[in-house]
PDB file of N, CA, C and O in Angstrom:
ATOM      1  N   UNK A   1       0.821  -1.183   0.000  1.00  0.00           N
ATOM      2  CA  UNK A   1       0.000   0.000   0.000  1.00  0.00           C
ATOM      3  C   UNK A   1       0.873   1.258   0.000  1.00  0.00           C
ATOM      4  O   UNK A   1       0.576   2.201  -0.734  1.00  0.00           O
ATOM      5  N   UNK A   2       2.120   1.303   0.939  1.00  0.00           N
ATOM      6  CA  UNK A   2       2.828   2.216   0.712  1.00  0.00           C
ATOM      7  C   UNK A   2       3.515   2.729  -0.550  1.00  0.00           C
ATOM      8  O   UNK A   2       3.639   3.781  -1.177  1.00  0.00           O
ATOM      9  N   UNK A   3       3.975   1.200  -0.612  1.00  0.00           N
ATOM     10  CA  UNK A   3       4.701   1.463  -2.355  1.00  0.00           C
ATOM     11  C   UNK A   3       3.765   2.057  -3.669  1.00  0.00           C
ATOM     12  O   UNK A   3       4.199   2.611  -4.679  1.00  0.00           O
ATOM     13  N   UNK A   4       2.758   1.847  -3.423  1.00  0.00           N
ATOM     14  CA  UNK A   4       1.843   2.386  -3.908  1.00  0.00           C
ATOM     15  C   UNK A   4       1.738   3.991  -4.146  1.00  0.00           C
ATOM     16  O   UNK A   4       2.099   4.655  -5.117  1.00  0.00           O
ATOM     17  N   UNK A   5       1.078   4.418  -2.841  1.00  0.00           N
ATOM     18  CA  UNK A   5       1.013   5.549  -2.725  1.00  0.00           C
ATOM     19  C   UNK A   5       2.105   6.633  -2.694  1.00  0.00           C
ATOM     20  O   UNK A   5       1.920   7.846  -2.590  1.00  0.00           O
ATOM     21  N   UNK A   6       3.682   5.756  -2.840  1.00  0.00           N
ATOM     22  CA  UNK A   6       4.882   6.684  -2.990  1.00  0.00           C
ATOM     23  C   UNK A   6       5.181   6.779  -4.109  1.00  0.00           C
ATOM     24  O   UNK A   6       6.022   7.583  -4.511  1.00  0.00           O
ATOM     25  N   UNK A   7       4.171   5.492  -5.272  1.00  0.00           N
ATOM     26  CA  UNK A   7       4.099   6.006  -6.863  1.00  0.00           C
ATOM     27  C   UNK A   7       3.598   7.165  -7.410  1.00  0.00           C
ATOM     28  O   UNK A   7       3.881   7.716  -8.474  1.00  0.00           O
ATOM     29  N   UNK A   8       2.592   7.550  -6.299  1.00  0.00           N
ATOM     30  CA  UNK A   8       1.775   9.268  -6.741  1.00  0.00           C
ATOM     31  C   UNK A   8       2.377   9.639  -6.249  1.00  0.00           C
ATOM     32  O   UNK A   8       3.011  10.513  -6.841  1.00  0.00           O
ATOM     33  N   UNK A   9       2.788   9.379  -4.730  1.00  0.00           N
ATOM     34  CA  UNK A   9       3.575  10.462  -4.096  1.00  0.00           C
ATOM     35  C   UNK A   9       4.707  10.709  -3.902  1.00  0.00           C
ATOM     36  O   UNK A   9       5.047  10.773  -2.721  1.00  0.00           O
ATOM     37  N   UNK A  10       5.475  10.885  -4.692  1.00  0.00           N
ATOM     38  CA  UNK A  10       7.466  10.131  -4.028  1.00  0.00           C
ATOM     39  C   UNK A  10       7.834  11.054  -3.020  1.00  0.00           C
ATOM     40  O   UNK A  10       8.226  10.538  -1.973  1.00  0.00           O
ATOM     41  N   UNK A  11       7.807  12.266  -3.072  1.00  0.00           N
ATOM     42  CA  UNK A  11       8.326  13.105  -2.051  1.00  0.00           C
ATOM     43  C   UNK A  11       7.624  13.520  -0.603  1.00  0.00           C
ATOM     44  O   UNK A  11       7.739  14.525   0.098  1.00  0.00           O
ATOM     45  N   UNK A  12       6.985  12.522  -0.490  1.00  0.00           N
ATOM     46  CA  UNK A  12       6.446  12.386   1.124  1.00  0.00           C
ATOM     47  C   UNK A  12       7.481  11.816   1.503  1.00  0.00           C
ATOM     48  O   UNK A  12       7.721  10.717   1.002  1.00  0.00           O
ATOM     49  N   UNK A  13       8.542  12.453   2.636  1.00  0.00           N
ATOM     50  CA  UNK A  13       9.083  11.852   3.617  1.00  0.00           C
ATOM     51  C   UNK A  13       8.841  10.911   4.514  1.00  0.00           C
ATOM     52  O   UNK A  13       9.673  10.026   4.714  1.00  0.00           O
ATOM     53  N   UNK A  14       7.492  10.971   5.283  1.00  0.00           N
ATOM     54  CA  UNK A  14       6.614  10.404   6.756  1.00  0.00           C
ATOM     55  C   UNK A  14       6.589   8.966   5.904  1.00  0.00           C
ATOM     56  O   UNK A  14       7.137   7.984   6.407  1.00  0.00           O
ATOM     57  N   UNK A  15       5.726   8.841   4.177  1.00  0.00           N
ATOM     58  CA  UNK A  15       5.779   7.741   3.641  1.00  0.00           C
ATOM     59  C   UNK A  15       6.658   6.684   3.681  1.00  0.00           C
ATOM     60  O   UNK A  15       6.204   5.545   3.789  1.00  0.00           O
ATOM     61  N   UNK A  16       8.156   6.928   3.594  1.00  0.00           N
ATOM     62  CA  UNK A  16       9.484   6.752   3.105  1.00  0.00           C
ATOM     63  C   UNK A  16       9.782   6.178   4.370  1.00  0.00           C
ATOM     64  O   UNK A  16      10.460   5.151   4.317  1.00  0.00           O
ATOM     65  N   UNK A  17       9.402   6.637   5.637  1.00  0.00           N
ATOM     66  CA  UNK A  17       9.819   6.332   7.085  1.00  0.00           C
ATOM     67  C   UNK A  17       9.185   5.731   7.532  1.00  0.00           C
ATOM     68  O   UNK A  17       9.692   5.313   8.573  1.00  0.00           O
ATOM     69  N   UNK A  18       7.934   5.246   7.323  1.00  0.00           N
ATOM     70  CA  UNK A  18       7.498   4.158   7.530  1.00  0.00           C
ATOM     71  C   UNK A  18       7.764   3.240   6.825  1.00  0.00           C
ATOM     72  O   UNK A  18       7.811   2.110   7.311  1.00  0.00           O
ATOM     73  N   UNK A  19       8.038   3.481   5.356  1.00  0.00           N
ATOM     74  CA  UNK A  19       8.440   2.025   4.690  1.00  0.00           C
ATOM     75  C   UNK A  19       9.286   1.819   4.784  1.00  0.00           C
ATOM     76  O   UNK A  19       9.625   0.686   4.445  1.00  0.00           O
ATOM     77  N   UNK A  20      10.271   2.730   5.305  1.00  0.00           N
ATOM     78  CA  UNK A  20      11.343   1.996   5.981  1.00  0.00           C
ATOM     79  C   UNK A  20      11.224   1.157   7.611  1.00  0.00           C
ATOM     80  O   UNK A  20      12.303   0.784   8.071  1.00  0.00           O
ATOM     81  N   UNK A  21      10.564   1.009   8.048  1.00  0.00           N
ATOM     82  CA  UNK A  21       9.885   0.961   9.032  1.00  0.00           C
ATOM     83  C   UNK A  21       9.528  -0.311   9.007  1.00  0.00           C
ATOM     84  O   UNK A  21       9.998  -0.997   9.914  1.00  0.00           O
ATOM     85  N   UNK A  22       8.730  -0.914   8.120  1.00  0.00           N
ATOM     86  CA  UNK A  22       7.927  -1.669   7.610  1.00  0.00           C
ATOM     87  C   UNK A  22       9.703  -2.576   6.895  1.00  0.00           C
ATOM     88  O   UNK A  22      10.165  -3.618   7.360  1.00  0.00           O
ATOM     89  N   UNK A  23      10.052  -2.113   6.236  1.00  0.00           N
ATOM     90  CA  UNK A  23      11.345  -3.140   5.823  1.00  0.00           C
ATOM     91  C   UNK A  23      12.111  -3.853   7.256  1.00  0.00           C
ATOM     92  O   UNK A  23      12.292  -4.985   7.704  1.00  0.00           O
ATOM     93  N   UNK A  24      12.401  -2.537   7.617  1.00  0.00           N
ATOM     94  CA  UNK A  24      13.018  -3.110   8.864  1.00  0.00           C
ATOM     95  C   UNK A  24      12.755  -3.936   9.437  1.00  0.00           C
ATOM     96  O   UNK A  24      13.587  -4.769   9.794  1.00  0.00           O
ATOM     97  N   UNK A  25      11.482  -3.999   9.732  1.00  0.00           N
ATOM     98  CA  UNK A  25      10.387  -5.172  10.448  1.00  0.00           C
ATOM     99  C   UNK A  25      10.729  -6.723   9.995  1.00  0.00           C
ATOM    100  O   UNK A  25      11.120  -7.748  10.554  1.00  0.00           O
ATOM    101  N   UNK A  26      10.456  -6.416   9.006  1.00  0.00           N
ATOM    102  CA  UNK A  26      10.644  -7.664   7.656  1.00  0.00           C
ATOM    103  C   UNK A  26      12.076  -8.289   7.498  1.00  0.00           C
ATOM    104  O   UNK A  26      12.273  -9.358   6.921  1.00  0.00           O
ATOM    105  N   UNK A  27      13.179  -7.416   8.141  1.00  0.00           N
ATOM    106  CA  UNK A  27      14.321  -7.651   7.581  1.00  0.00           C
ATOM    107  C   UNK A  27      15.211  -7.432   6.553  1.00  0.00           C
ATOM    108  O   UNK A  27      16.367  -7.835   6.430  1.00  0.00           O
ATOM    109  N   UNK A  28      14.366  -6.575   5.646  1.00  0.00           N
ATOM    110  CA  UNK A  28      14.809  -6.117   4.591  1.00  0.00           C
ATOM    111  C   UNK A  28      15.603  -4.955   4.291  1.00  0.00           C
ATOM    112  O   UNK A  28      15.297  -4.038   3.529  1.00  0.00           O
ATOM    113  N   UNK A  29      16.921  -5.122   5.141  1.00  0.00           N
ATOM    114  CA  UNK A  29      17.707  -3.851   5.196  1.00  0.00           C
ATOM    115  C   UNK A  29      18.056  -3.091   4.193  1.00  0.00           C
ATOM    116  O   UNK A  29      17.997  -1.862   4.224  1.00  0.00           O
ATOM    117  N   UNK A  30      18.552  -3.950   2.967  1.00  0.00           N
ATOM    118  CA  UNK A  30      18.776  -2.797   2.250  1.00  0.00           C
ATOM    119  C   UNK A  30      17.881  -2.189   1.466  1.00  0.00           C
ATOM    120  O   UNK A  30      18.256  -1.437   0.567  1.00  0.00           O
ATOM    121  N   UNK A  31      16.404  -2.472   1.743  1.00  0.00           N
ATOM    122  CA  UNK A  31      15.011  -1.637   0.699  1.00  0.00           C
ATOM    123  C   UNK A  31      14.598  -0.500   2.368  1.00  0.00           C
ATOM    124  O   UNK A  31      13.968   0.548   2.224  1.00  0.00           O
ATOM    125  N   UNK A  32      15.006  -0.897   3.569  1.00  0.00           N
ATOM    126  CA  UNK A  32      15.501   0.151   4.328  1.00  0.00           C
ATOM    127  C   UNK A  32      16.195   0.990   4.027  1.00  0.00           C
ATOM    128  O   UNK A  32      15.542   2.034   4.030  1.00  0.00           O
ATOM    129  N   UNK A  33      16.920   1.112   3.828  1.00  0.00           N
ATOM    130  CA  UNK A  33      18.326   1.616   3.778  1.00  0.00           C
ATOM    131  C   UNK A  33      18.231   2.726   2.573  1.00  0.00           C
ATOM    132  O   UNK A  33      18.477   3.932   2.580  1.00  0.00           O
ATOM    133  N   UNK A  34      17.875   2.037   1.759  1.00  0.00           N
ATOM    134  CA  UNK A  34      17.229   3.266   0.594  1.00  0.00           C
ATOM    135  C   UNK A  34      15.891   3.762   0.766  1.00  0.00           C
ATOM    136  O   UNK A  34      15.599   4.704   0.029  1.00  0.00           O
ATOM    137  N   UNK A  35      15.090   3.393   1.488  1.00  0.00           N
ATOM    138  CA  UNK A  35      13.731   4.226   1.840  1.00  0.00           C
ATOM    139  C   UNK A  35      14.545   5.655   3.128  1.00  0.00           C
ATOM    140  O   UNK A  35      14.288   6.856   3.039  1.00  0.00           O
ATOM    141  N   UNK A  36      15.110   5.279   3.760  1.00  0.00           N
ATOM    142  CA  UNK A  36      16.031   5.764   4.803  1.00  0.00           C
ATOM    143  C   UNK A  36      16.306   7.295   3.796  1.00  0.00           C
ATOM    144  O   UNK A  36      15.645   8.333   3.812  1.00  0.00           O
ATOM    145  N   UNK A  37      17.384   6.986   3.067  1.00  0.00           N
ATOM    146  CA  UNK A  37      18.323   7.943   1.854  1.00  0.00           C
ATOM    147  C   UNK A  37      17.019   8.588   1.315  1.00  0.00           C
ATOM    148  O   UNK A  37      17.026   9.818   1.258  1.00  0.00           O
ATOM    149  N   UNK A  38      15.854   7.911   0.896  1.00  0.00           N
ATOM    150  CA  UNK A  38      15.097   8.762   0.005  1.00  0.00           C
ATOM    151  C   UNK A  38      14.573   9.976   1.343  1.00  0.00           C
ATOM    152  O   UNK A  38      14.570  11.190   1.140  1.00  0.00           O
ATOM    153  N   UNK A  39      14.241   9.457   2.421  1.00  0.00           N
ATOM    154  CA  UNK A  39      13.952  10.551   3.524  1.00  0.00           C
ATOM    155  C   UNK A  39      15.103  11.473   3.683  1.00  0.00           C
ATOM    156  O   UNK A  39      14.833  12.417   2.941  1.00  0.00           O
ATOM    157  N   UNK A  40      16.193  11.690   4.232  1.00  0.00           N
ATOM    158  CA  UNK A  40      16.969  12.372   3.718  1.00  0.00           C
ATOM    159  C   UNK A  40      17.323  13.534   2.390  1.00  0.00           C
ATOM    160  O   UNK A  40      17.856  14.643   2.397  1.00  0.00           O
ATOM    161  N   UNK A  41      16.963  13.001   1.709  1.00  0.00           N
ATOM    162  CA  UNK A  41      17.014  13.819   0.099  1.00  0.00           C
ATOM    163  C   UNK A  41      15.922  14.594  -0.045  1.00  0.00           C
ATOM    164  O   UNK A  41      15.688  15.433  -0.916  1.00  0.00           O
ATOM    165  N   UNK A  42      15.215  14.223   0.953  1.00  0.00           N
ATOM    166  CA  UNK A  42      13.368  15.814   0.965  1.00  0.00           C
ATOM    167  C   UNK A  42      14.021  16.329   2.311  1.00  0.00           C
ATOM    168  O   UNK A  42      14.240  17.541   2.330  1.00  0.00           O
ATOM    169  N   UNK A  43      14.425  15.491   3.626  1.00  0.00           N
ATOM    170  CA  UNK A  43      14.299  16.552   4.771  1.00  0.00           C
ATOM    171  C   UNK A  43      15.871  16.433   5.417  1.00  0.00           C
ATOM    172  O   UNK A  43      16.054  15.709   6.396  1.00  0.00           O
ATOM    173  N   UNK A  44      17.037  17.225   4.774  1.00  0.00           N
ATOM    174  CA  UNK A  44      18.017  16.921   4.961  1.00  0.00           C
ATOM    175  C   UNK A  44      18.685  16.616   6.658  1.00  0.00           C
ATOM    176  O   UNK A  44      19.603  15.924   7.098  1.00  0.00           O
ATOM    177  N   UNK A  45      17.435  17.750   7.399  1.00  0.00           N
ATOM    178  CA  UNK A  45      17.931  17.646   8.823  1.00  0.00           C
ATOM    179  C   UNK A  45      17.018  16.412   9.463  1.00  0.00           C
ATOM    180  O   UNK A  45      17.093  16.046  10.636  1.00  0.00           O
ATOM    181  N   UNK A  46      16.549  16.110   8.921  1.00  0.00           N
ATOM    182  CA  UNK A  46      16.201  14.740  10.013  1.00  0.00           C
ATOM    183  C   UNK A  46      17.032  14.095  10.956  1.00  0.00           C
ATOM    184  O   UNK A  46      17.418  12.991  10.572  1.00  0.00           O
ATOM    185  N   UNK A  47      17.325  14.358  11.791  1.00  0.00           N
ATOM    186  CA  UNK A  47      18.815  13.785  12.830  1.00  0.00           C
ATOM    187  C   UNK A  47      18.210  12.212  12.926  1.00  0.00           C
ATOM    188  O   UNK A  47      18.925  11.255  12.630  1.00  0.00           O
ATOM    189  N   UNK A  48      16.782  12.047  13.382  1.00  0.00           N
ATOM    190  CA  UNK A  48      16.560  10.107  13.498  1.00  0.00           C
ATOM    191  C   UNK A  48      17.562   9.747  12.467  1.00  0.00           C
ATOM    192  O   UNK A  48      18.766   9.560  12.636  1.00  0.00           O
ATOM    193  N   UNK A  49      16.805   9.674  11.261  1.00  0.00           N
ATOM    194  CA  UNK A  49      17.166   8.754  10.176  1.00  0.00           C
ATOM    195  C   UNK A  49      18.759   8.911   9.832  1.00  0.00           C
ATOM    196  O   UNK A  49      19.336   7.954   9.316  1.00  0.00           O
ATOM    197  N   UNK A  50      19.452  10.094  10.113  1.00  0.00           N
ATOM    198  CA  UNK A  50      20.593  10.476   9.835  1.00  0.00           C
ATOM    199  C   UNK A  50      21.210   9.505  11.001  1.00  0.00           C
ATOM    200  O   UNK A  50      21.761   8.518  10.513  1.00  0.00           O
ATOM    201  N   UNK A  51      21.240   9.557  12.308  1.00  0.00           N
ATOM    202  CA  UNK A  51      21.293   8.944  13.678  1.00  0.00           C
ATOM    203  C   UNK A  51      21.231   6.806  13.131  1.00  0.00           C
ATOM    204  O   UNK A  51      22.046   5.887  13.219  1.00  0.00           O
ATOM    205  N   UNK A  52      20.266   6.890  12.781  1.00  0.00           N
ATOM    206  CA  UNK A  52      19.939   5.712  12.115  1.00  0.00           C
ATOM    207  C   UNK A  52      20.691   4.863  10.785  1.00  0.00           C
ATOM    208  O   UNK A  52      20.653   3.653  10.562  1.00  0.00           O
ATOM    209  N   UNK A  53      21.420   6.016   9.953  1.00  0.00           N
ATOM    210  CA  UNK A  53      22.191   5.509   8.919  1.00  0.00           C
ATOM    211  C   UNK A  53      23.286   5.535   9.342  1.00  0.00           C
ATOM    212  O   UNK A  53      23.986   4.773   8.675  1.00  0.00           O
ATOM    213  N   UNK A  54      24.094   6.249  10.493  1.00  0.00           N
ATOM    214  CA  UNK A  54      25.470   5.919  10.973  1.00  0.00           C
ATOM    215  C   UNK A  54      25.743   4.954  10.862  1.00  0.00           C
ATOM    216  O   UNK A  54      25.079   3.926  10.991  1.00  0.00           O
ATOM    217  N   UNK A  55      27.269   5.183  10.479  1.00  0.00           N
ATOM    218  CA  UNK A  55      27.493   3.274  10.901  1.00  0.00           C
ATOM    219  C   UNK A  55      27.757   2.753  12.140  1.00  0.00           C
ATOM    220  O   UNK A  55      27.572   1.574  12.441  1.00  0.00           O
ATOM    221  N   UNK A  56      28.343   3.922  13.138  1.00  0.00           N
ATOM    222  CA  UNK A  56      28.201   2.926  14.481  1.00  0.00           C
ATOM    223  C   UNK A  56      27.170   4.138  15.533  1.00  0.00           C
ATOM    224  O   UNK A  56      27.627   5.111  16.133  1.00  0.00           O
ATOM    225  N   UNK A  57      26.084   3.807  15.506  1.00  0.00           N
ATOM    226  CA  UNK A  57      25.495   4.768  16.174  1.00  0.00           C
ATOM    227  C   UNK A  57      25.738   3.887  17.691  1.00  0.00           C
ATOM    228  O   UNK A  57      26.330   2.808  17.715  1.00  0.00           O
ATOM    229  N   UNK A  58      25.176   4.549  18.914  1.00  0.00           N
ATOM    230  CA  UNK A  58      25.750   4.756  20.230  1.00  0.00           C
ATOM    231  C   UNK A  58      24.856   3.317  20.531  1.00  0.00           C
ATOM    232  O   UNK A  58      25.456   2.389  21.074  1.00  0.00           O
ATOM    233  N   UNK A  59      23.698   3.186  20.240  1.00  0.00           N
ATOM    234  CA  UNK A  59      22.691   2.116  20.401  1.00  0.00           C
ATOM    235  C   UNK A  59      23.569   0.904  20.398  1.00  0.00           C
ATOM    236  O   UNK A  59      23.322   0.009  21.206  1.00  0.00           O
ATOM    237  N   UNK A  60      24.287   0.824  19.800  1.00  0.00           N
ATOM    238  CA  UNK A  60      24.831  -0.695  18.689  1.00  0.00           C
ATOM    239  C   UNK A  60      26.041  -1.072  20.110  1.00  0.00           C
ATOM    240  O   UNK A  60      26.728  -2.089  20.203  1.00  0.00           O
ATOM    241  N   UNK A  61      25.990   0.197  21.168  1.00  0.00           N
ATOM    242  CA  UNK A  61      27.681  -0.610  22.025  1.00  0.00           C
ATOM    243  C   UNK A  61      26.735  -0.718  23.541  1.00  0.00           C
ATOM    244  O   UNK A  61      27.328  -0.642  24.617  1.00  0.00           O
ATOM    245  N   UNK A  62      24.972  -0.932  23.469  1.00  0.00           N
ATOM    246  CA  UNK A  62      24.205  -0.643  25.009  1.00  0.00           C
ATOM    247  C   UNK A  62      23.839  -2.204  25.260  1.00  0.00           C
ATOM    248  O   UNK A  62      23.258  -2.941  24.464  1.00  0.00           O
ATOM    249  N   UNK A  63      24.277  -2.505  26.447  1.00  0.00           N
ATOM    250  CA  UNK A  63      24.234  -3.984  26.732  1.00  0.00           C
ATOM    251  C   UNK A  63      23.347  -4.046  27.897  1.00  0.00           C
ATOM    252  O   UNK A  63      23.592  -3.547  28.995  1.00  0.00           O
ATOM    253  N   UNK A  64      22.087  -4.830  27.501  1.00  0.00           N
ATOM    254  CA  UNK A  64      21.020  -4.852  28.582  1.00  0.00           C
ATOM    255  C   UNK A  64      21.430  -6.034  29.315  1.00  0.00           C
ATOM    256  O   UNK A  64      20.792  -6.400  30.302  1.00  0.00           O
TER     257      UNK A  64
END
């Protein structure tokens, strides 16, 4: 449904972040990973997704 509606709509960001969202879920990192980049390229300051494409963000060294 998303992919869909990012055919009329490509430059919805919120779209893009949930389907990345929705990949993630799934496992599908790298159709993440470029839904990720396409958010970025409309809202350059997004710090999440920017935070999120690091390669070692702070999350990745927290040991519960």
């Amino acid at each position: 449904m998303l992919v869909r509606f990012l055919g009329f709509s490509p430059t919805d960001p919120e779209a893009w972040s949930e389907l990345a969202d929705l990949y993630l879920s799934q496992g599908m990192y790298s159709q993440a990973i470029f839904a990720l980049e396409e958010v970025l390229v409309m809202a350059p300051n997004a710090w999440n997704v920017g935070f999120l494409l690091s390669p070692n963000p702070p999350y990745h060294n927290v040991h519960c």
